[in-house]
N, CA, C and O atoms as a GROMACS GRO file, in nm:
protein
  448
    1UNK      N    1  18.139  -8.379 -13.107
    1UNK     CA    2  18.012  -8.332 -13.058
    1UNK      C    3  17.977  -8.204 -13.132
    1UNK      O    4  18.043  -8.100 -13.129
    2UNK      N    5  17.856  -8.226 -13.201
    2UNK     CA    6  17.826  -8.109 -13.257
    2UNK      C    7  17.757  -8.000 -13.138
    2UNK      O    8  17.705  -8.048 -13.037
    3UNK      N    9  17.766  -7.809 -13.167
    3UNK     CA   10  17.731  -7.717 -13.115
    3UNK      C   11  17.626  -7.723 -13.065
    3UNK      O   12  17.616  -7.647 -12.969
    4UNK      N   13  17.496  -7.808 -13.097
    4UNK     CA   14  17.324  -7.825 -13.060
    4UNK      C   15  17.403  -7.915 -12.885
    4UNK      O   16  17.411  -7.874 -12.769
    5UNK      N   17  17.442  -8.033 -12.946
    5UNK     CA   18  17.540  -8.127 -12.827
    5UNK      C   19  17.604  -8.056 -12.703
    5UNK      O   20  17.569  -8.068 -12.585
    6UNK      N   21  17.715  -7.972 -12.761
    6UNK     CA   22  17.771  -7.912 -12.666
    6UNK      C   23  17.653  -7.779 -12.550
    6UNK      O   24  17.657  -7.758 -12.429
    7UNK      N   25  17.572  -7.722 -12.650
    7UNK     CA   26  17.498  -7.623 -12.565
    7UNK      C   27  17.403  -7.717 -12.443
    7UNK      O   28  17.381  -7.672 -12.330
    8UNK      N   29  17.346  -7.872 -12.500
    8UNK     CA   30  17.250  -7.912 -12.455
    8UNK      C   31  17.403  -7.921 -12.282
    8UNK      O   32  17.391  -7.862 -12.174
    9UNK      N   33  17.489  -7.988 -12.315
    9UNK     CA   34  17.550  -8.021 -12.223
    9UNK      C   35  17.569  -7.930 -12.106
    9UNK      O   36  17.544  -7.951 -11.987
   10UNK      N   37  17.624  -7.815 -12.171
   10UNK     CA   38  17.688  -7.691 -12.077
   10UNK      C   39  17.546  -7.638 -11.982
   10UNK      O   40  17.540  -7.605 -11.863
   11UNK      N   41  17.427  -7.647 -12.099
   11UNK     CA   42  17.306  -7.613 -11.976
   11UNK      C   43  17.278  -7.728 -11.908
   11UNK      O   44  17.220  -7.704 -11.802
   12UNK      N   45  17.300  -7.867 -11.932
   12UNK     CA   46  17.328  -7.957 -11.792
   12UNK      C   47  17.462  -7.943 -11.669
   12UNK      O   48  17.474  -7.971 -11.550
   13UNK      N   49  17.528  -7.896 -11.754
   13UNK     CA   50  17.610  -7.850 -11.612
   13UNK      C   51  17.587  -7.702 -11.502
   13UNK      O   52  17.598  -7.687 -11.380
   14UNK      N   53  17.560  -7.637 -11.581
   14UNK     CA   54  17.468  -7.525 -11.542
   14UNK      C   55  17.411  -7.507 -11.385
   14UNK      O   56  17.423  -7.447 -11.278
   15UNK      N   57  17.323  -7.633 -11.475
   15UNK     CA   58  17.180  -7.656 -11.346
   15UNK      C   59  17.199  -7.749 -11.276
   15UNK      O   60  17.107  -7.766 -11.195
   16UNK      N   61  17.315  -7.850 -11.268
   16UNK     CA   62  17.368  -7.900 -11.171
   16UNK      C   63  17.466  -7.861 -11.074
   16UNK      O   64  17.510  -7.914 -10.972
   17UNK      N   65  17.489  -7.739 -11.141
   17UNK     CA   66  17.546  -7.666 -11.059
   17UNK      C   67  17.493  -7.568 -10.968
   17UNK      O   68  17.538  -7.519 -10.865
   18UNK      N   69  17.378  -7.550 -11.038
   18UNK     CA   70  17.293  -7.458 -10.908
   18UNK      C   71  17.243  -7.567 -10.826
   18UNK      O   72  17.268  -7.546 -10.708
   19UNK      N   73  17.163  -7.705 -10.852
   19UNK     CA   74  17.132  -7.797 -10.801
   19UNK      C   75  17.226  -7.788 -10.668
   19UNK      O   76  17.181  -7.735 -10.566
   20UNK      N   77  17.361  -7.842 -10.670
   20UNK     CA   78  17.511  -7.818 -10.572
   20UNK      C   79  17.457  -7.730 -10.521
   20UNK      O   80  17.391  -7.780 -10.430
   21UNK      N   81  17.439  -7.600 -10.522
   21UNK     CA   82  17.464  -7.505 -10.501
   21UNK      C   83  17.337  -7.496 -10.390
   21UNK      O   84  17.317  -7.453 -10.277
   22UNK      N   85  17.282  -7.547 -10.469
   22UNK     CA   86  17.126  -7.525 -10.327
   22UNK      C   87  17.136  -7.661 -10.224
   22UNK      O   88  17.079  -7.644 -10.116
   23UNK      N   89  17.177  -7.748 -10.236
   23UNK     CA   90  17.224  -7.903 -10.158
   23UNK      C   91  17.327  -7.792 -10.043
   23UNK      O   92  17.307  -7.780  -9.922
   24UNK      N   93  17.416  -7.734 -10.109
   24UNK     CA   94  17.507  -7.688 -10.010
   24UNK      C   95  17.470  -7.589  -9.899
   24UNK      O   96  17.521  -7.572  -9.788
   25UNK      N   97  17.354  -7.520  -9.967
   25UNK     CA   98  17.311  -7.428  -9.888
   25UNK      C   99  17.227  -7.471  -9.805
   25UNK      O  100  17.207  -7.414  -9.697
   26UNK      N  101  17.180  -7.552  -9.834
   26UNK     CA  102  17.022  -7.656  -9.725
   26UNK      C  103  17.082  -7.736  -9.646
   26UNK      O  104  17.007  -7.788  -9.563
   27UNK      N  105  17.245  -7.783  -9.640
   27UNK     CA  106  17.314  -7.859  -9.583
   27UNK      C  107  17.362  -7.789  -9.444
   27UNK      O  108  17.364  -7.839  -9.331
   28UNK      N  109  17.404  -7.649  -9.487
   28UNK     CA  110  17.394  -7.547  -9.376
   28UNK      C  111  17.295  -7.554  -9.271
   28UNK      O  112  17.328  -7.507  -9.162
   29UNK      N  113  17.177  -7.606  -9.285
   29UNK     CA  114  17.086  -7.600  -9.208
   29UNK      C  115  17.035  -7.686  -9.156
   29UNK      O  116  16.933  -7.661  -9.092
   30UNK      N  117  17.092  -7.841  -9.162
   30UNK     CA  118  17.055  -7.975  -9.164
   30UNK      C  119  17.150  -8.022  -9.052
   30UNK      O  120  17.260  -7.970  -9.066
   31UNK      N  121  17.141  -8.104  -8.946
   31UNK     CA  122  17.205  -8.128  -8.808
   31UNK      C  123  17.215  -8.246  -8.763
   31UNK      O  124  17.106  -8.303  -8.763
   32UNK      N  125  17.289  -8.300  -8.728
   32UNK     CA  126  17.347  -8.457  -8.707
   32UNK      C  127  17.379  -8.458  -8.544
   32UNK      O  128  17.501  -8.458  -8.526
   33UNK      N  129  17.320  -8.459  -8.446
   33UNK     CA  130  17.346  -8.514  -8.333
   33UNK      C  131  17.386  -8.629  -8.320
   33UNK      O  132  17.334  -8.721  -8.382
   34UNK      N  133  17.514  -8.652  -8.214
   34UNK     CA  134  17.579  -8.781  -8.187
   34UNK      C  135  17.591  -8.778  -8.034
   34UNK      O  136  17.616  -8.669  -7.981
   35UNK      N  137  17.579  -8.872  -7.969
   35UNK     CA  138  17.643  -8.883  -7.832
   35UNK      C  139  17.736  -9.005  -7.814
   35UNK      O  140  17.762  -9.083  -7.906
   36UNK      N  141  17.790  -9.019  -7.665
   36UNK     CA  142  17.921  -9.095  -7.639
   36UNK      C  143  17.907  -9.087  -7.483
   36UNK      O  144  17.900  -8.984  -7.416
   37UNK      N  145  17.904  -9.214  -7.440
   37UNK     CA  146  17.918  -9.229  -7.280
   37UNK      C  147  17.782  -9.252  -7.260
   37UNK      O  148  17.756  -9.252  -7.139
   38UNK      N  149  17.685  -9.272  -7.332
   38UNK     CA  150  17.543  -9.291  -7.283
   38UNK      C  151  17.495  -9.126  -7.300
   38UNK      O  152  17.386  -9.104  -7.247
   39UNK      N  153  17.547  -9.030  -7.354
   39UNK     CA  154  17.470  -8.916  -7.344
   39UNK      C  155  17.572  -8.836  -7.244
   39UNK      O  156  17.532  -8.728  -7.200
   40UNK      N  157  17.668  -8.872  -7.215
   40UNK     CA  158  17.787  -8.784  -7.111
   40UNK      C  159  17.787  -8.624  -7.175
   40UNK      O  160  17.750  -8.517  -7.127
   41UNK      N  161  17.869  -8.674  -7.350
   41UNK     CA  162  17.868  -8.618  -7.410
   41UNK      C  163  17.811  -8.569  -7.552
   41UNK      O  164  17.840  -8.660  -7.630
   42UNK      N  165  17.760  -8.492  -7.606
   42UNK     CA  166  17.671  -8.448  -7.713
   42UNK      C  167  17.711  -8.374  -7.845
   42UNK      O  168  17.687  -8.254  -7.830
   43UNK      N  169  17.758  -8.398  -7.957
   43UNK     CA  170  17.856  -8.326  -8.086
   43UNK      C  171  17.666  -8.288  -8.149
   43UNK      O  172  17.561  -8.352  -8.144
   44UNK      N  173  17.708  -8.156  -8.202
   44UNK     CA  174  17.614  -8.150  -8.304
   44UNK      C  175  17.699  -8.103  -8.416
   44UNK      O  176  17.779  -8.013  -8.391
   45UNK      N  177  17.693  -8.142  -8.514
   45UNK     CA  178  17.736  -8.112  -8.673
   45UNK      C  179  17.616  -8.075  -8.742
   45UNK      O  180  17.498  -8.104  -8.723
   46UNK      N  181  17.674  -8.006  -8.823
   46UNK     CA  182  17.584  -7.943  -8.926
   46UNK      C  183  17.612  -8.049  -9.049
   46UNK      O  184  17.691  -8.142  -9.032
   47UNK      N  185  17.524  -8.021  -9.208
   47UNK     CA  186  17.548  -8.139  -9.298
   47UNK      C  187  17.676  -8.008  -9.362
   47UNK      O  188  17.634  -7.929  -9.446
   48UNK      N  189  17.774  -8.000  -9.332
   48UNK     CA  190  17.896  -7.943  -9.367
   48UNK      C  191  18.007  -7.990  -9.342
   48UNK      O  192  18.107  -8.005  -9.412
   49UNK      N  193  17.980  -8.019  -9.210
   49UNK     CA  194  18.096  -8.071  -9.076
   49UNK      C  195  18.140  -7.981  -9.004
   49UNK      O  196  18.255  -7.976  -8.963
   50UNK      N  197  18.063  -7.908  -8.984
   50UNK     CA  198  18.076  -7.800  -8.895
   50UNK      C  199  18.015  -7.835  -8.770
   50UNK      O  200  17.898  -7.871  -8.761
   51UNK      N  201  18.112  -7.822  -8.651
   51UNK     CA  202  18.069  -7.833  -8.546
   51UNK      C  203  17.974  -7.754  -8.479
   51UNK      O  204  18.007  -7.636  -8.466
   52UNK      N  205  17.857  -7.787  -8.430
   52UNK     CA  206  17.755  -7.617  -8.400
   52UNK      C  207  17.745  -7.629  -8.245
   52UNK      O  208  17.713  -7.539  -8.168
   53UNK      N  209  17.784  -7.775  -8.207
   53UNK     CA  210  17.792  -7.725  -8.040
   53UNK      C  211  17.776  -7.874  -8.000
   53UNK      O  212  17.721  -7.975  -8.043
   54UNK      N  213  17.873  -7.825  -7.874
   54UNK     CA  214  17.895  -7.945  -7.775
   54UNK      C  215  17.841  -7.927  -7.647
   54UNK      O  216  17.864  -7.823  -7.586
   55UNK      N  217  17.746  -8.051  -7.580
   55UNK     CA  218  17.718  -8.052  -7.493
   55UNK      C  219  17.790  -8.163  -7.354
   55UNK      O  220  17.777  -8.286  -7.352
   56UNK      N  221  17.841  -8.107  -7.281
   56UNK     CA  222  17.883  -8.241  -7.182
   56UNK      C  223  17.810  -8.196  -7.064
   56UNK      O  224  17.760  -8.089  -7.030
   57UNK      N  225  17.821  -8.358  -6.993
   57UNK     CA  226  17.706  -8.381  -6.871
   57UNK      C  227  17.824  -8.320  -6.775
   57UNK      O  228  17.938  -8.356  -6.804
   58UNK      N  229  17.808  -8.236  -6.671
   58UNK     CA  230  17.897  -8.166  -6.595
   58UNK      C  231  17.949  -8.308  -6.482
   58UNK      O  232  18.027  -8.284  -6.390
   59UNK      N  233  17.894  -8.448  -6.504
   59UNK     CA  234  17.945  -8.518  -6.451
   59UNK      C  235  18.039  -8.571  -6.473
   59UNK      O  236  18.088  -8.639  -6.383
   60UNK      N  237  18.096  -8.565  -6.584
   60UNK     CA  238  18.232  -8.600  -6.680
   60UNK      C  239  18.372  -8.545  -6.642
   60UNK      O  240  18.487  -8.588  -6.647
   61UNK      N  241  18.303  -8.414  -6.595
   61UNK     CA  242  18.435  -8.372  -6.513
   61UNK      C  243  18.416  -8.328  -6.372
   61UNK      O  244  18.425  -8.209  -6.342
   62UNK      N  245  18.396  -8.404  -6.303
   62UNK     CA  246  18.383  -8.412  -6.177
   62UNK      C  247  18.477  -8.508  -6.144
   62UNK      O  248  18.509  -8.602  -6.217
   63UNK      N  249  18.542  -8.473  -5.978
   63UNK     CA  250  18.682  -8.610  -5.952
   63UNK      C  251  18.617  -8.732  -5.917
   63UNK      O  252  18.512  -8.756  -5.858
   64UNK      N  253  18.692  -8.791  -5.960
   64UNK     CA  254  18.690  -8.949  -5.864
   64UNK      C  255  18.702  -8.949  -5.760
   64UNK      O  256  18.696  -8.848  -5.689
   65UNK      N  257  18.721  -9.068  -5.720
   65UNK     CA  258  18.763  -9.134  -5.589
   65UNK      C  259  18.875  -9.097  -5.580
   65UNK      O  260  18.870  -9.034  -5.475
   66UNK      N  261  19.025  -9.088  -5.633
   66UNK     CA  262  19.138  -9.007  -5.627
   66UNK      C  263  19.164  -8.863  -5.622
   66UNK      O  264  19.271  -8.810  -5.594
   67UNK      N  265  19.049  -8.804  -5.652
   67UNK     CA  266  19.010  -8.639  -5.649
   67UNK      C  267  19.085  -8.599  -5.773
   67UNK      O  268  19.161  -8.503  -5.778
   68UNK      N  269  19.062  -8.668  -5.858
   68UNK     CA  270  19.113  -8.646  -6.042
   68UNK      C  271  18.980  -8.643  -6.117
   68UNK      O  272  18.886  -8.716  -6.086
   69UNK      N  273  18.977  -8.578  -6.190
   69UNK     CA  274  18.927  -8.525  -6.346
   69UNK      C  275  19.004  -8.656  -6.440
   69UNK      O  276  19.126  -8.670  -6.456
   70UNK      N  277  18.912  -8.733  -6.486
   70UNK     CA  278  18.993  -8.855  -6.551
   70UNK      C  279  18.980  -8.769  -6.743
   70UNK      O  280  18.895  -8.809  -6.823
   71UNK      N  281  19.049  -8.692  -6.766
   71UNK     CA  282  19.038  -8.632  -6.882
   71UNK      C  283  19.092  -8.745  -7.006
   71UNK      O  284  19.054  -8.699  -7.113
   72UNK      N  285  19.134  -8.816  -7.017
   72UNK     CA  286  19.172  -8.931  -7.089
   72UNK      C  287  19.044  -8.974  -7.146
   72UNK      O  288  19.007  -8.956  -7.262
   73UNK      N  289  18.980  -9.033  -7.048
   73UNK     CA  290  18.815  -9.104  -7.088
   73UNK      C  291  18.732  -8.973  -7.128
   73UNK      O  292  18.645  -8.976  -7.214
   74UNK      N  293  18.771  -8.844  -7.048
   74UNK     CA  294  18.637  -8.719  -7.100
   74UNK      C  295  18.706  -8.692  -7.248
   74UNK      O  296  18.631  -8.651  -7.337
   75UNK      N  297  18.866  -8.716  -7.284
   75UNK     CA  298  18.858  -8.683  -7.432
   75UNK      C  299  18.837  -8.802  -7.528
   75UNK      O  300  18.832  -8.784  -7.650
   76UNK      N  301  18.827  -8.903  -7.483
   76UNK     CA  302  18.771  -9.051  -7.533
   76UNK      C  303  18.620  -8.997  -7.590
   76UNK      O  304  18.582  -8.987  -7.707
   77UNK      N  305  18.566  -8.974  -7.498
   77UNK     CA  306  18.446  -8.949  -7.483
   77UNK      C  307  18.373  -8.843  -7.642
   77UNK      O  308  18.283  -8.864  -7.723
   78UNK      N  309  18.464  -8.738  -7.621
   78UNK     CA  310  18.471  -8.648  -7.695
   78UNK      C  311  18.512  -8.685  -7.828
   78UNK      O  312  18.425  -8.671  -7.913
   79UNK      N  313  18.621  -8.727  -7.865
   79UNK     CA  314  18.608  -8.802  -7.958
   79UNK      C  315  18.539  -8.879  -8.065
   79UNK      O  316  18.521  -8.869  -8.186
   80UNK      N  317  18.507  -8.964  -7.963
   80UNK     CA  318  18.437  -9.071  -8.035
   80UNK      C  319  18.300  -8.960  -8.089
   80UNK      O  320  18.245  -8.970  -8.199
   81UNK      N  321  18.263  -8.858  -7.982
   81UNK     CA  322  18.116  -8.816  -8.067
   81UNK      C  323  18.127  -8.776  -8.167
   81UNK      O  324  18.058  -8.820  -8.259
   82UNK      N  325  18.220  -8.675  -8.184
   82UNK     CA  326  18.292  -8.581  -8.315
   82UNK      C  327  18.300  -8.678  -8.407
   82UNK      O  328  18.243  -8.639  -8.509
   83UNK      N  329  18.342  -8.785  -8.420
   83UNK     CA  330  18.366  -8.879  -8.528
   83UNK      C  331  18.250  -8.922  -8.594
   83UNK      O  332  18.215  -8.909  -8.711
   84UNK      N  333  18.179  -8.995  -8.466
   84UNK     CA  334  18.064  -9.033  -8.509
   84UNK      C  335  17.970  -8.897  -8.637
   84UNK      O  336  17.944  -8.905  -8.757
   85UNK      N  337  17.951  -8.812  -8.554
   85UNK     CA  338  17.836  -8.697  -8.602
   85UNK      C  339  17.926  -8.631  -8.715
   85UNK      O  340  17.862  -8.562  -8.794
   86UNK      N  341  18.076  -8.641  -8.741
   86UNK     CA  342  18.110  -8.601  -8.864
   86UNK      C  343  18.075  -8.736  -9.002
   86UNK      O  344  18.019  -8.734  -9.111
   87UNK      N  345  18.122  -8.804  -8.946
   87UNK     CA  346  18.089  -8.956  -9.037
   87UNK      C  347  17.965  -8.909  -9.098
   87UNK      O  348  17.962  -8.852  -9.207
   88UNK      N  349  17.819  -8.944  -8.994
   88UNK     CA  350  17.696  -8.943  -9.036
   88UNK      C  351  17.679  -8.812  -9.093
   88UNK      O  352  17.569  -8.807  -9.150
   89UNK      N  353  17.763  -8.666  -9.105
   89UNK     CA  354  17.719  -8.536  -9.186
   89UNK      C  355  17.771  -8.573  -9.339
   89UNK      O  356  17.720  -8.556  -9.450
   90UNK      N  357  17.906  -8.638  -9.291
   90UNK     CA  358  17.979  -8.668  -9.449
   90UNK      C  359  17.866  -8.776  -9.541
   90UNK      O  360  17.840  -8.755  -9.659
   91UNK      N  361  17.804  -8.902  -9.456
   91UNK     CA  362  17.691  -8.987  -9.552
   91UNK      C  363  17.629  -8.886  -9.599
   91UNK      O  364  17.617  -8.860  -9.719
   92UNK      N  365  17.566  -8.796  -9.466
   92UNK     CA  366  17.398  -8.750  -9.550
   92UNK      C  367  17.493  -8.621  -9.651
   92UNK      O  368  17.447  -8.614  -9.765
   93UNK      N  369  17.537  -8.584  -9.641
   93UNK     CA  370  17.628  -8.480  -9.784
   93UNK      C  371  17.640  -8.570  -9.847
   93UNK      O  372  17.586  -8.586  -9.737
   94UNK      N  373  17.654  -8.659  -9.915
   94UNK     CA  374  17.705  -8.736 -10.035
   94UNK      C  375  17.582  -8.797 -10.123
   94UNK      O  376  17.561  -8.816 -10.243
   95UNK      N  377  17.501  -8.819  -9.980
   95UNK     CA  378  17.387  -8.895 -10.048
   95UNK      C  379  17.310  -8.790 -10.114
   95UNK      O  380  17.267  -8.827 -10.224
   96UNK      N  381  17.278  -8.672 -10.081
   96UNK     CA  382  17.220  -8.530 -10.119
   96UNK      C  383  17.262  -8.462 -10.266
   96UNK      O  384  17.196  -8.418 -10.360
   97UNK      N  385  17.414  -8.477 -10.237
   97UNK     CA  386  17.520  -8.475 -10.358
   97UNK      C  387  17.493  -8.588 -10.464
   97UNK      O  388  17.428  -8.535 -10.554
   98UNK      N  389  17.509  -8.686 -10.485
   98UNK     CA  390  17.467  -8.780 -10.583
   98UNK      C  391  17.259  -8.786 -10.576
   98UNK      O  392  17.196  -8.888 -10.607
   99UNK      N  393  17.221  -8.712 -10.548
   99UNK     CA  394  17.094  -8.674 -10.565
   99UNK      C  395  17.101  -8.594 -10.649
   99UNK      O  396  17.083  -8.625 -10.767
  100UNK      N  397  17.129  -8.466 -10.608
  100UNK     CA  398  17.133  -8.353 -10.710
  100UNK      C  399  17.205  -8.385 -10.804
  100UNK      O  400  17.140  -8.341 -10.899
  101UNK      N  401  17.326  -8.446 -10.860
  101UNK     CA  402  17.433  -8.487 -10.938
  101UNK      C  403  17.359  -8.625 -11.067
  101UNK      O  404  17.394  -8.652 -11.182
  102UNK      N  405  17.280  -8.668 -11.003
  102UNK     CA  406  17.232  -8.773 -11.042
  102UNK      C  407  17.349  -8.936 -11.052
  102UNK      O  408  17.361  -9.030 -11.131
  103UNK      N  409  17.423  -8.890 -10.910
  103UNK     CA  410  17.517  -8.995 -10.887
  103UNK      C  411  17.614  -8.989 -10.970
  103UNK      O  412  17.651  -9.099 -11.012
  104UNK      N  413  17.693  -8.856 -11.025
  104UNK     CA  414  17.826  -8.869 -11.089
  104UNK      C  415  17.877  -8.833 -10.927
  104UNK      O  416  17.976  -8.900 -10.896
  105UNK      N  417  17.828  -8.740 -10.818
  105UNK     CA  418  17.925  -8.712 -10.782
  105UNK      C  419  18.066  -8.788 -10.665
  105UNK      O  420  18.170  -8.751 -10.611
  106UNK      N  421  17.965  -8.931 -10.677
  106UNK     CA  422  18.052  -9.008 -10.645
  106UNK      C  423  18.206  -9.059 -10.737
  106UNK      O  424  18.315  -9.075 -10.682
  107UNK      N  425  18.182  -9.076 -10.867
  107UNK     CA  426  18.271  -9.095 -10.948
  107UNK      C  427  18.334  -9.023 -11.035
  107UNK      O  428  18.385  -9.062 -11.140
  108UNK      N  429  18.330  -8.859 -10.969
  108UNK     CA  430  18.437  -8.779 -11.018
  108UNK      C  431  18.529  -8.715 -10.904
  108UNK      O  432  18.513  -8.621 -10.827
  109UNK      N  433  18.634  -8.807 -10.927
  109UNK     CA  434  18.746  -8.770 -10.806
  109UNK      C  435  18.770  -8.619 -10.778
  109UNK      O  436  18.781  -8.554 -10.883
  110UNK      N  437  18.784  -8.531 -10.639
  110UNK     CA  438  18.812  -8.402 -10.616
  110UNK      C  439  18.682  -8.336 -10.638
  110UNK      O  440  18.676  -8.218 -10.605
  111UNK      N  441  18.544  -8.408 -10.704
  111UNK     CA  442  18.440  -8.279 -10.696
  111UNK      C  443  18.393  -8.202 -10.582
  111UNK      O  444  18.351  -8.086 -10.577
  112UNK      N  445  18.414  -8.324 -10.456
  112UNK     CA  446  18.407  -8.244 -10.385
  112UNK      C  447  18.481  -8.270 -10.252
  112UNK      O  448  18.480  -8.186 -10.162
   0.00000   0.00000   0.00000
């Protein structure tokens, strides 16, 4: 690769790197609500995977008929939202990422 080659390149990596760089920062600000139990419980993620807050219905932990807190099903519950609303932050990051990337950044292992 001649020097004209290599400069054109390095200023494509450059500006795909600020590209990243602004995806990551707008991702900060972008929010994935999930619920579980019909709305019991509520995960919000950020497009990071950052958890920004959980909401539960105060009926979740209230006793039964045995005068128990069935915490098994309230961390079922919990669970499953976190998963869900991390899943759907990890799609919309990738899809954002091979936007700005122009779809390498699926096929360069560890970019991110």
């Amino acid at each position: 690769m001649n020097q004209k080659g290599m400069g054109d390149l390095l200023k494509q990596v450059s500006r795909m790197k600020k590209d990243m760089e602004r995806v990551n920062d707008d991702l900060k600000n972008r929010y994935i609500e999930e619920q579980s139990g019909g709305g019991l419980v509520t995960v919000t993620v950020n497009g990071q995977q950052e958890i920004v807050k959980i909401a539960i219905d105060p009926g979740v932990l209230q006793s039964g008929d045995d005068g128990q807190v069935d915490m098994e099903m309230f961390e079922d519950l919990l669970i499953a939202a976190i998963n869900q609303a991390v899943g759907k932050s990890k799609d919309m990051m990738n899809e954002e990422m091979d936007n700005a990337t122009g779809g390498l950044s699926g096929g360069v292992p560890g970019l991110f």
